[in-house]
N, C-alpha and C positions, 0 to 999 in steps of 0.2 A: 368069356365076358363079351359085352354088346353092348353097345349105342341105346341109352333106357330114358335119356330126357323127353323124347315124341317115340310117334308112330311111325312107321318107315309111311305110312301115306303121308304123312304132314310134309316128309321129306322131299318126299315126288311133287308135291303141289308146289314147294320153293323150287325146286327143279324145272317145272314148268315156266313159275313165272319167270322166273331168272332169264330162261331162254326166249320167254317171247319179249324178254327187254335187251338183249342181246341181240335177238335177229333185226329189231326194232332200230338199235344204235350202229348195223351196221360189223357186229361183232363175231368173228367165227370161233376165238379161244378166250376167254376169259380168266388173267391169272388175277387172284383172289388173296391179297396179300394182309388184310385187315383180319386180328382173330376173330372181331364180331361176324365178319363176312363167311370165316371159314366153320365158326361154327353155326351158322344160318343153314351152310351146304351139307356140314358134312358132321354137326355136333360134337367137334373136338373141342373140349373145357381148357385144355393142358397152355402152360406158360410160355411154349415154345417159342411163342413170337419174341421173347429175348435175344435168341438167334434168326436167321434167315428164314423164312418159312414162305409157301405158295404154294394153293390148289388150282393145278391146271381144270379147267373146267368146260371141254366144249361145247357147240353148239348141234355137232348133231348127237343126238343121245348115244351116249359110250363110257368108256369109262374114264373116270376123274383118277386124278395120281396126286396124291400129300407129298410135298416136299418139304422135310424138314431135318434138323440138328439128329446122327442117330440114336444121340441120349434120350431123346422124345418119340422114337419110334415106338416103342413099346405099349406107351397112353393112347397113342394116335391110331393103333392096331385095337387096341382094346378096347377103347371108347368113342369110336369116332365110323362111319360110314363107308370113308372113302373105300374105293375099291385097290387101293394098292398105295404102298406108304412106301417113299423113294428117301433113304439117309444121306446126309454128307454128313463130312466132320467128324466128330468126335473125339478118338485117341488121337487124333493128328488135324493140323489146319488145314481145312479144304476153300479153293473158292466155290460159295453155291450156284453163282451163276454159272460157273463152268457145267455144274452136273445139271442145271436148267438147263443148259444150251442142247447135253448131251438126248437129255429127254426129249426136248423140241426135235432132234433130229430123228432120233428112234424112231418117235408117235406120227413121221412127216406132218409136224405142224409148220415148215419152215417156214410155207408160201399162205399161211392163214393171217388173215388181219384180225390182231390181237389187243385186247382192252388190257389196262394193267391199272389194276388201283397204286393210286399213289397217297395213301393215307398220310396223315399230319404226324404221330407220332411211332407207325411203327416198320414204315419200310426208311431204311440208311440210304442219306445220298449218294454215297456210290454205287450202292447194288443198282437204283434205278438207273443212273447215270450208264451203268455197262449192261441194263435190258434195254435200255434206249439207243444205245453204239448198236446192240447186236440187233435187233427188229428194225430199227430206221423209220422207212416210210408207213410200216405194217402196226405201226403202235399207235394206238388208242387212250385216250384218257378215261377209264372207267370206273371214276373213283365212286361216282355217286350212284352209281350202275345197282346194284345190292341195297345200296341205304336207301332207296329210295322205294325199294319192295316192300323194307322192315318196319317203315312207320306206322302200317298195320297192322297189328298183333294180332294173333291167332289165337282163340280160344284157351289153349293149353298154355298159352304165354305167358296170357293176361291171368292164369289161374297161380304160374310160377312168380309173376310181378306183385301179385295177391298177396303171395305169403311171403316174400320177403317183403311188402307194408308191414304184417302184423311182427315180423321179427324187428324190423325200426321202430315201430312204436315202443316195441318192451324195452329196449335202447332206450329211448327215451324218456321211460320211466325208470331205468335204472341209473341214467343219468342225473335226472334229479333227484332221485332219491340222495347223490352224492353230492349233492351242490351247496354247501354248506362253507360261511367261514369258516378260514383256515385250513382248507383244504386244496390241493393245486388243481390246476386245471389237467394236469396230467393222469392224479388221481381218478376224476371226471370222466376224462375219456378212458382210461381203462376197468374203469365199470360199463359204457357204453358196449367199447368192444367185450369184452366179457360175455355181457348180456346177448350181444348179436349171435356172437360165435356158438354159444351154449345151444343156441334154439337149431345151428346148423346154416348160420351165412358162410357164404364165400370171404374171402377175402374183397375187400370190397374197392371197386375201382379207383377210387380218390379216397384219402386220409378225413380222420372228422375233422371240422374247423371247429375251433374254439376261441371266441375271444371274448375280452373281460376288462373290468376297468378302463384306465386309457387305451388298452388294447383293442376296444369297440369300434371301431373306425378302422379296420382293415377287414377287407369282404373276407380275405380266404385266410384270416390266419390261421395256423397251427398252433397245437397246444403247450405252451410252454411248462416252467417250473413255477410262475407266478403262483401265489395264493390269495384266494379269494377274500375278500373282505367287505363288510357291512356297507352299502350305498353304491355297490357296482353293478350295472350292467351289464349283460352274458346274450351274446349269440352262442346259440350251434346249431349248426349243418353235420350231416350224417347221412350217411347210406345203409340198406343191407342186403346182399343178395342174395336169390336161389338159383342152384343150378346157371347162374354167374345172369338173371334177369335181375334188375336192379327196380328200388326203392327208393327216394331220398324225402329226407326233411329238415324241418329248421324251424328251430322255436326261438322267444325272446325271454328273456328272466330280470329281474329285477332283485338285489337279494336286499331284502327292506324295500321300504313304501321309495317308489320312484318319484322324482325330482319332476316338475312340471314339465320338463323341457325332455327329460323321457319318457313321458307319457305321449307326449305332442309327437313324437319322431317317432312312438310305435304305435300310433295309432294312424299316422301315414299309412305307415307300411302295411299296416293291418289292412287299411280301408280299400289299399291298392290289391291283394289279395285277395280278397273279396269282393272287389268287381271285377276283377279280370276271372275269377272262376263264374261269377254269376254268370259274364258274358261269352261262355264257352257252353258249344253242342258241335251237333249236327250239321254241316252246309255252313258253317259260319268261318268265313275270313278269318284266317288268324289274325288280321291286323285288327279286327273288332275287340278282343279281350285285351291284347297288347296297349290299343288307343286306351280303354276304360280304365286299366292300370295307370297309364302314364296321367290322364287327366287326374287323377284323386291327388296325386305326388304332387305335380306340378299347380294344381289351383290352390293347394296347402304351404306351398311358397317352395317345396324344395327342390324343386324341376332341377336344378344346378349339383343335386346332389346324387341322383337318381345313375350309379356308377355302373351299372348290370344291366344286362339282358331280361326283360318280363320272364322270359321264361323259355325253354328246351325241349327237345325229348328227348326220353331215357328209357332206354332196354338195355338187350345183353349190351353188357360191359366188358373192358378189360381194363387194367390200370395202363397209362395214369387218367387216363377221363371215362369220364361214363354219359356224358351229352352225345347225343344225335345230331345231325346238323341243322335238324329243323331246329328254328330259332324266331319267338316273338320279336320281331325288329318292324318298323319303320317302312312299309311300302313288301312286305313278304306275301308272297302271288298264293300260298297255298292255302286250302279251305281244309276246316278239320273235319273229319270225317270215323266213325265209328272203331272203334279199336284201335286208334291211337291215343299216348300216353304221354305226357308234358308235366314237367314241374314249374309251380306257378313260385316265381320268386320276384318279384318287385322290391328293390331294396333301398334306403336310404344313408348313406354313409358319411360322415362330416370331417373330415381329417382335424379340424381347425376347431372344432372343441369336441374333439376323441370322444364322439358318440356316435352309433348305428344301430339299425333296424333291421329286420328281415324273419321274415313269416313264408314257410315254404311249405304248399301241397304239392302232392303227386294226384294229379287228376285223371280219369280215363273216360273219353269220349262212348258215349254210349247210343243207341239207337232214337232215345225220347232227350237225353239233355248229357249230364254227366253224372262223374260219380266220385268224390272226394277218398281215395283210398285211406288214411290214417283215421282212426277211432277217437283219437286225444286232442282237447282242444287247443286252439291257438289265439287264447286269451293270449296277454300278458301276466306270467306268471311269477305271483312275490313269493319270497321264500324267505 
């Protein structure tokens, strides 16, 4: 078996750029401790990052070493690039830093100045804490070193990002299809997932949110046992992945004709979504889309309520996030540029009379403007 998501050329080309942003920052070893990162390098899908995990990766061309849990060597051997897969652990506790330490000695990387990502949810404070005793002055912060290659998709990416849209979409309509008084919100989502999984998602980086009735006023709830009932209100957020590139969306529902006051609150959110994609391409400031979103919210009186981020990017994933660090905010230096991909979410959320909004595309920057991935529209929908 073999590494089948790219081409071993697609590989060599992140391998390139990787290193002219390496040599660029200053960096001779690069350990790579984010699964998005390791599989950018080296296309390993597998969950190891549970345990310890980091791909030494240098700067002058040679070979890269997997380090990971030996229960995950096997995936890591069979699906994945690297050139040599290094275990600790498994029948017995090992520290992983120790057998990093050992490998830095073997490979004489002792005297190289080393980048180390330090990701938000999947390297343990202590592991960093004793690569930072053990390299001292030679450590590098090289968290953004990789994410900052990946906010351009590749062709083959953008064709994996493709089809995990169309598997959300069918989500989506398997969802509704289930959204019916008297039935739970649990129910709900497990038609969704159902439907994702069937078509051949991943498991998807973040859980769906589902919220309903008074439960409408929290951005990211989860699904409870609640049951639905005639004159409620229904967010959902959903993901789906291929090959672990990711999709998300988010619709608004109405079950019966909606009440003034939720019509007024989804058609904010509506209007902000649709200016913030209108005002996205090519060359264009992200803060340009992010401003048009915030002005439609904010001139409609709810600026106070406006609890989220405009919008993200989203690729390969791994749980629990699937956001990029690119982020729609307030004064953000980057210009959009062709082959990246953002979810447009403008939201309106009102604790104080348990009502909220939110209409979510996945958009892909294109060469002439953009291009709205999902098929299904983002009316508000009565049921």
């Amino acid at each position: 078996m073999s590494n089948t998501d790219f081409e071993r050329s697609e590989f060599d080309l992140r391998h390139k750029r990787a290193r002219q942003a390496m040599e660029k920052a200053g960096i001779d070893l690069l350990i790579a401790t984010s699964p998005a990162s390791i599989n950018y390098l080296v296309g390993s899908r597998s969950k190891a990052y549970l345990g310890f995990q980091c791909l030494l990766f240098p700067l002058a061309p040679g070979k890269n070493t997997l380090l990971a849990k030996k229960t995950e060597l096997a995936e890591h051997l069979d699906l994945s690039i690297a050139d040599e897969c290094v275990g600790h652990g498994g029948p017995a506790p090992e520290d992983p830093v120790v057998v990093l330490h050992r490998l830095l000695k073997e490979r004489d990387y002792g005297r190289l100045r080393v980048g180390l990502e330090m990701p938000a949810f999947y390297l343990r404070p202590q592991h960093y804490q004793q690569i930072k005793d053990l390299l001292e002055d030679r450590l590098v912060d090289a968290t953004s070193l990789l994410e900052e290659l990946k906010f351009v998709k590749s062709p083959k990416e953008i064709e994996y990002i493709k089809r995990a849209a169309s598997m959300a979409d069918a989500g989506l309509r398997a969802g509704l299809a289930a959204m019916k008084p008297g039935r739970t919100e649990f129910e709900v989502v497990a038609e969704i997932n159902r439907a994702v999984t069937a078509l051949g998602s991943d498991q998807t980086a973040s859980p769906v949110n589902m919220i309903s009735g008074e439960r409408c006023c929290y951005p990211h709830g989860l699904p409870t046992e609640r049951t639905l009932v005639e004159g409620d209100f229904v967010n959902i957020e959903f993901g789906a992945a291929y090959r672990r590139y990711c999709s998300t969306i988010g619709r608004q529902y109405s079950i019966g004709l909606p009440t003034p006051r939720m019509q007024e609150i989804y058609d904010a959110a509506r209007a902000a979504t649709d200016a913030c994609i209108a005002a996205m391409g090519p060359g264009v400031p992200l803060t340009v889309p992010h401003e048009a979103a915030k002005k439609e919210i904010d001139d409609r009186g709810f600026g106070a309520f406006r609890l989220h981020t405009t919008g993200y990017g989203v690729a390969a994933a791994f749980p629990p996030s699937w956001m990029d660090t690119i982020q729609m905010f307030d004064n953000d230096p980057r210009i959009l540029e062709p082959g990246m991909m953002l979810s447009v979410e403008p939201p309106i959320f009102i604790h104080s009379e348990r009502l909220g909004a939110r209409v979510i595309e996945n958009v892909l920057i294109t060469e002439n403007g953009h291009e709205v991935l999902s098929r299904e529209t983002r009316d508000l929908i009565v049921i």
